[in-house]
C-alpha positions as CSV (number, residue, x, y, z in Angstrom):
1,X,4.0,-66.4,5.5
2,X,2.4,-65.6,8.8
3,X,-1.0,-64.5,6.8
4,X,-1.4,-64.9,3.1
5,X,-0.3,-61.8,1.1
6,X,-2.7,-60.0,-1.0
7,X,-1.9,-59.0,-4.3
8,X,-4.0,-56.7,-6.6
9,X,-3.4,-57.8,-10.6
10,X,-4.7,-54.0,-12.1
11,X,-5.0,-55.2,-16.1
12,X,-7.7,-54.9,-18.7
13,X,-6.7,-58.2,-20.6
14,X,-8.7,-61.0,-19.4
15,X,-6.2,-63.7,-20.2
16,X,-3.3,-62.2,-18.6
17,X,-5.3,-61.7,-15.5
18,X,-6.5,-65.0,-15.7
19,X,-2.9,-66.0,-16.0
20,X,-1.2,-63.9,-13.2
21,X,-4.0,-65.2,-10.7
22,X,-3.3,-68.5,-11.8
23,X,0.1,-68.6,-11.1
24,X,0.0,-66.5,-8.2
25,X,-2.6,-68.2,-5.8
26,X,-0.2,-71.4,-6.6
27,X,2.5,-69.9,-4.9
28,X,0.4,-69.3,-1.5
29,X,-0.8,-65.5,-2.7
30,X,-4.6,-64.1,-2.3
31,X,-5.7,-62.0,-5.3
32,X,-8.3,-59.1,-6.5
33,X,-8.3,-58.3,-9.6
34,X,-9.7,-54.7,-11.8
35,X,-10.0,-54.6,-15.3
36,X,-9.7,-50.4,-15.4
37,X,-8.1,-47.8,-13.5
38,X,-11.0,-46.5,-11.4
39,X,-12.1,-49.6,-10.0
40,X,-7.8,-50.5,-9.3
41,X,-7.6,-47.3,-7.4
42,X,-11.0,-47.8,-5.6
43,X,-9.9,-51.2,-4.8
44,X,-6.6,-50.4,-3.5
45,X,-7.9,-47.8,-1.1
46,X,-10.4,-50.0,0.1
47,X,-8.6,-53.4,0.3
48,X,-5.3,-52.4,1.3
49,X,-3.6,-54.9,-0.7
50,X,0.1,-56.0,0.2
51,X,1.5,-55.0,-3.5
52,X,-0.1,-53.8,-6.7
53,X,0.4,-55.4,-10.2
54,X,-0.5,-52.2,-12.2
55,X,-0.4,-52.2,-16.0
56,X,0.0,-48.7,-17.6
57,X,-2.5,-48.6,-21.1
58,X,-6.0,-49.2,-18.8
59,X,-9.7,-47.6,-19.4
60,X,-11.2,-44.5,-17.8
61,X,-7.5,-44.1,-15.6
62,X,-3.6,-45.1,-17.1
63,X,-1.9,-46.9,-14.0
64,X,0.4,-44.0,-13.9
65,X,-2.5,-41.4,-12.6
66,X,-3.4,-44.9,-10.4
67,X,0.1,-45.1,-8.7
68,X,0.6,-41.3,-8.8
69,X,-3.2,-40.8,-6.9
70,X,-2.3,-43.4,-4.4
71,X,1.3,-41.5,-3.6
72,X,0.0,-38.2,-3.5
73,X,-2.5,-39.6,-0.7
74,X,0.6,-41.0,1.2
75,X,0.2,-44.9,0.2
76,X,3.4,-46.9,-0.2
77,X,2.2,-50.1,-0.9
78,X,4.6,-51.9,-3.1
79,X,3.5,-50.8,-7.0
80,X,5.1,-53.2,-10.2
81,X,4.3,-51.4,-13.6
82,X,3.2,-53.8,-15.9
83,X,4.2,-52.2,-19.4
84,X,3.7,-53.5,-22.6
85,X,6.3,-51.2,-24.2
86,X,9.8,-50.9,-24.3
87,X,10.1,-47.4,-24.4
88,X,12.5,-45.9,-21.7
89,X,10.5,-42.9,-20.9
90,X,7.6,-45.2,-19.9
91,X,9.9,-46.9,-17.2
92,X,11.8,-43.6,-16.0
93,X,7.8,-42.3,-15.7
94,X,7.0,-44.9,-13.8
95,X,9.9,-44.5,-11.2
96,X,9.5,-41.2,-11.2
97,X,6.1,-41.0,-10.1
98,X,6.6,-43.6,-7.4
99,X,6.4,-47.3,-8.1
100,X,9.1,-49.5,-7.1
101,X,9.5,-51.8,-9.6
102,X,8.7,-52.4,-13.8
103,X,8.1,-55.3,-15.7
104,X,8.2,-55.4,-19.5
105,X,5.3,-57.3,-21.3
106,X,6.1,-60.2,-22.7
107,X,7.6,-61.0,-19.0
108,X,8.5,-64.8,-17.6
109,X,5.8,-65.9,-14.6
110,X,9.2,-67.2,-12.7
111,X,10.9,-63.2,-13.0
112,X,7.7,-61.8,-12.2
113,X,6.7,-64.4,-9.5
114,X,10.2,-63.3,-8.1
115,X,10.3,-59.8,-8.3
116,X,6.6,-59.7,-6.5
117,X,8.2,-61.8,-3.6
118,X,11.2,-59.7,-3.0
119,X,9.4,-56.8,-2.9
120,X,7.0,-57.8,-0.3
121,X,9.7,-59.3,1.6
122,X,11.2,-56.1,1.3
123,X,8.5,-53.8,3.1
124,X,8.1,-56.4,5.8
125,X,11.6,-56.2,6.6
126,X,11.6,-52.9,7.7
127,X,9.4,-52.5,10.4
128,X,10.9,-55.1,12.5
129,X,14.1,-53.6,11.4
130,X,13.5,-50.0,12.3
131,X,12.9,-50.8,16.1
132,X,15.8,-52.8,16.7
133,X,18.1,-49.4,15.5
134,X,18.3,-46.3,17.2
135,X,15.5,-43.8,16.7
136,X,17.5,-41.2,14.9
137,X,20.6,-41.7,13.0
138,X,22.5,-38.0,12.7
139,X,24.0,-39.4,8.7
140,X,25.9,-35.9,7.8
141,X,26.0,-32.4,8.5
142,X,22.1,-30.9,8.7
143,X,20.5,-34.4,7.5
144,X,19.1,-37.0,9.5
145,X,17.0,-40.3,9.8
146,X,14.6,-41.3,12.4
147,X,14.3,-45.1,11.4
148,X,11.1,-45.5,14.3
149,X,8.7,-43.4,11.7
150,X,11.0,-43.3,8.5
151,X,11.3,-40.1,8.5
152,X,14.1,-37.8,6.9
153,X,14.7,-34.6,7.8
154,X,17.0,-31.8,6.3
155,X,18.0,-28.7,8.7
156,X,14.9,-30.0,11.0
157,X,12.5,-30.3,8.6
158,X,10.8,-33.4,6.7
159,X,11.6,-34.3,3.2
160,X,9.0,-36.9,1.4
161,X,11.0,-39.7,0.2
162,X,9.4,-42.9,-0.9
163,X,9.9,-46.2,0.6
164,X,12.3,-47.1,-1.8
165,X,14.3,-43.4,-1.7
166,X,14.2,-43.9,2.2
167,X,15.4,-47.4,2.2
168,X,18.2,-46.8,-0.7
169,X,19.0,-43.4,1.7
170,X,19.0,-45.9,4.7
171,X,21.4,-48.3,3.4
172,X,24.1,-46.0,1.7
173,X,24.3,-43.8,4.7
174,X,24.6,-47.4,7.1
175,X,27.6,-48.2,5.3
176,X,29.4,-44.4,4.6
177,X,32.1,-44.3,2.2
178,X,31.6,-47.9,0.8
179,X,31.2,-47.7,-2.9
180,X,28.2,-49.9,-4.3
181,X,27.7,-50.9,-7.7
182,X,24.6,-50.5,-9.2
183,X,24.4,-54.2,-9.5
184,X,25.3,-54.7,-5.7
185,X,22.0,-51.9,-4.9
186,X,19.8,-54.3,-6.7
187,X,20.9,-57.3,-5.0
188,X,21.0,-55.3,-1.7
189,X,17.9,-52.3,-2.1
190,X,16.0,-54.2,-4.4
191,X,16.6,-57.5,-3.3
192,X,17.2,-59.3,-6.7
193,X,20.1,-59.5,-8.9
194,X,20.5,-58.1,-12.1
195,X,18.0,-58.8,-14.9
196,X,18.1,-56.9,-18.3
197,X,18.5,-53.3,-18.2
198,X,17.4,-53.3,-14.1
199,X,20.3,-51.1,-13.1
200,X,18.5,-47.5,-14.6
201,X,16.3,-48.1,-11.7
202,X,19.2,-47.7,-9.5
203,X,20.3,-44.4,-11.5
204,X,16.3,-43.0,-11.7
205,X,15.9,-43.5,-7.6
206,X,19.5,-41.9,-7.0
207,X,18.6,-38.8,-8.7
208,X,15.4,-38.4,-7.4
209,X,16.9,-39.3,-4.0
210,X,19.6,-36.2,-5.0
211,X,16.4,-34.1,-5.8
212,X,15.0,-34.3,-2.5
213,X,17.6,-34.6,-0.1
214,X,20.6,-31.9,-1.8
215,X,20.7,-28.4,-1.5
216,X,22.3,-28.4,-5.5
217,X,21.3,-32.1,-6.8
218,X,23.8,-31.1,-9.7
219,X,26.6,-31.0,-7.1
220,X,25.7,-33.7,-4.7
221,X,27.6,-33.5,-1.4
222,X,25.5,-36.9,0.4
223,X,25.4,-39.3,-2.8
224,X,28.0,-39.1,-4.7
225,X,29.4,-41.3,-7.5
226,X,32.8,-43.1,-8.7
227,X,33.3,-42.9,-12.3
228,X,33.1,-46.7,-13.2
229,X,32.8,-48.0,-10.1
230,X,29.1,-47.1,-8.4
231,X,28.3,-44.9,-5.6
232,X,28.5,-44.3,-1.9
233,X,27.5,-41.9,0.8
234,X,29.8,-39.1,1.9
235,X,30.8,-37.9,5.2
C-alpha cells in the first residue's frame, strides 16, 4: 500500500467493533470507529475514509439513511452493509440505495477481510486506469462514456450512475457482444468469486443500470440477457 487505507467500522455492538479493528489494523488498515448513525455520517464526511463498514439496525440514523445521505451528496466511497438479517429485501435495499457490497452477520473475518480488500483495490484501479484510455468512448447509438471524469451521457446529457453502475457499464460495453456470467461479473466487476447467494448483486446493479441508462428498461436495447447463459452489451 502506498499509504495505509482507512477504514470506518459504523456498528453499535462494542465487541464486534472491537473485533473488526482487531483484525483489521493486523492486516496493515487504519480504523475509526462510530457506535450510531449520526456520528458515522459525521465522520465519514469529515474523515474521508477509503471504505465504510456500515451496519444497518444503528441509533438515532439506520446505515441505509447513512449510505443514502452520503450518495445523495455525491460520495462514492466504497460502502459494505453489515446486516444481521437474512432477509432479501434488506440486501436489494442496500444495493438499491448505493452501497457496493453486503455482508450477512454471522460473517468469517477471512470473507470479510477479503471483500474489504477487493473493494478498495477496486476504486484505486480506476483512476490510473481511466487516463491511460481515451477520453470518451462513443459505446452505442446516443450513449457514451468519458472515462477521464466517469461520466455517462445519454443523447448529450449526464446520467448519475454509481461507481459500481459505471464500472459494470464500463466493462460490458469494453468487451460488446461477449456474454458474461453472473459469476464471471463477480470475479471481473466485483473482483471476488462467488460466495453464497453473491450473484443477486449482479442482477440488482443490472437493473438499476437498465433504469438509468434505457429509454424502456423493460425492453433493454444496451444490456441485454441470454437465457441461461449471462449477459452482454449490444451493438
Amino acid at each position: 500500500m502506498d499509504r495505509q487505507k482507512t477504514v470506518l467500522i459504523v456498528e453499535d455492538e462494542k465487541n464486534i467493533v472491537d473485533i473488526l479493528r482487531f483484525n483489521l489494523q493486523r492486516e496493515g488498515y487504519q480504523t475509526l470507529e462510530a457506535y450510531d448513525g449520526e456520528d458515522g455520517l459525521n465522520k465519514a464526511r469529515s474523515e474521508k475514509p477509503d471504505l465504510i463498514l456500515l451496519d444497518v439496525m444503528l441509533p438515532r440514523m439506520n446505515g441505509f439513511e447513512v449510505c443514502r445521505a452520503l450518495r445523495q451528496a455525491g460520495d462514492n466511497v466504497p460502502v459494505i452493509i453489515l446486516t444481521a438479517r437474512e432477509e432479501e429485501t434488506d440486501k436489494v435495499l442496500g444495493l438499491e440505495i448505493g452501497a457496493d457490497d453486503y455482508i450477512t452477520k454471522p460473517f468469517s473475518m477471512r470473507e470479510l477481510i477479503a471483500r474489504v480488500g477487493a473493494n478498495i483495490r477496486r476504486t484505486a484501479m480506476t483512476a490510473p486506469a481511466a487516463t491511460a484510455a481515451a477520453s470518451t468512448m462513443q459505446v452505442s447509438g446516443n450513449l457514451s462514456i468519458n472515462t477521464d471524469s466517469h461520466q455517462v451521457f445519454r443523447d448529450g446529457k449526464a446520467i448519475d450512475l454509481t461507481q459500481r453502475e459505471y464500472e459494470l457499464l464500463t466493462f460490458l460495453a469494453s468487451h460488446p457482444n461477449k456474454v458474461y456470467s453472473r459469476v464471471d461479473l463477480m470475479e471481473q466487476v466485483w473482483n471476488y468469486g462467488y460466495v453464497g447467494d453473491d450473484v443477486r448483486t449482479v442482477d440488482v446493479t443490472v437493473r438499476r443500470l437498465r433504469e438509468k441508462i434505457e429509454v424502456n428498461p423493460a425492453s433493454p436495447v444496451y444490456i441485454l440477457t441470454r437465457r441461461g447463459a449471462g449477459y452482454y452489451f449490444a451493438v
